[in-house]
C-alpha positions as CSV (number, residue, x, y, z in Angstrom):
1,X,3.4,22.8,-3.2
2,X,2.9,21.2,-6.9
3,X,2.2,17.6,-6.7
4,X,0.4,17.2,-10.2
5,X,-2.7,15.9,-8.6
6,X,-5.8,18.2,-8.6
7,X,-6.9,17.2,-5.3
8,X,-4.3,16.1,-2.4
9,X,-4.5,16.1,0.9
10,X,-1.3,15.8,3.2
11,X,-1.1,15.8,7.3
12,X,1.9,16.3,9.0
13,X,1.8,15.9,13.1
14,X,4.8,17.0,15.3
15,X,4.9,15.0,18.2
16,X,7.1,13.5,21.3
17,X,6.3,9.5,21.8
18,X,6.3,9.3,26.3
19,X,5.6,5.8,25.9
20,X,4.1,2.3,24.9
21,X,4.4,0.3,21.9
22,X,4.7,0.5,18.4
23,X,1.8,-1.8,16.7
24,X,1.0,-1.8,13.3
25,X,-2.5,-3.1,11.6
26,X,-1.1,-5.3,9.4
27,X,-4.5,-4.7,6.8
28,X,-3.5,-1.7,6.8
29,X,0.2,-1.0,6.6
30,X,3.2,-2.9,6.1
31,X,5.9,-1.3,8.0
32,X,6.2,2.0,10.2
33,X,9.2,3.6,12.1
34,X,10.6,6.5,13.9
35,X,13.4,8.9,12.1
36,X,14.6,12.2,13.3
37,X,14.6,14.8,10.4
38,X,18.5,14.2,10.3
39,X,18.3,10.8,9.5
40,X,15.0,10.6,7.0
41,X,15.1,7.2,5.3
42,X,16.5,7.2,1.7
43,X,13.6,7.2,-0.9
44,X,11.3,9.6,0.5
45,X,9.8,11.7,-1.5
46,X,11.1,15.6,-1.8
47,X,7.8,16.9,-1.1
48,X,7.2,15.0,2.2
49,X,10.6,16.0,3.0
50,X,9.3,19.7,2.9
51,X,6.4,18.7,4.8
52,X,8.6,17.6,7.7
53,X,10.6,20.6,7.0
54,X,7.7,23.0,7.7
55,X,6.3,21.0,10.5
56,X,9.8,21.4,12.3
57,X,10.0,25.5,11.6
58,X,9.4,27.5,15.1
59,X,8.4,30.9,13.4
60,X,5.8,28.4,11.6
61,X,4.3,26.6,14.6
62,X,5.7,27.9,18.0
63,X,6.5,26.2,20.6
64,X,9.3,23.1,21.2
65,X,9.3,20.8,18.5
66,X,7.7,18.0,20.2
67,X,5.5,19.5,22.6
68,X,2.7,17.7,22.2
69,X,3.2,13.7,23.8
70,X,0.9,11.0,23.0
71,X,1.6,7.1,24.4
72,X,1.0,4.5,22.1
């Protein structure tokens, strides 16, 4: 993936919320939200979308998409 920065990092997790609540650190981040890849919020960058994209690819990472559950 080209980005034009020499060093970047980027973490994508593939997950399935099983409960609790959303709570943001308000120092920290000013909004967060849940979107299914079909409905991706308008203004995200292409190569986040690609991130998703490969995070969501079974012959990549096996198993059901969202087979790992963490409560909030």
């Amino acid at each position: 993936m080209k980005s034009g920065f020499k060093l970047r990092i980027e973490v994508t997790y593939r997950g399935r919320i099983t409960g609790g609540d959303l709570r943001l650190d308000m120092k920290e981040v000013i909004g967060a939200a849940y979107f299914g890849p079909e409905n991706l919020p308008k203004g995200l960058l292409s190569t986040h979308r690609e991130l998703i994209g490969l995070a969501l690819r079974p012959d990549l990472f096996p198993g059901k998409s969202g087979d790992v559950g963490f409560r909030l």
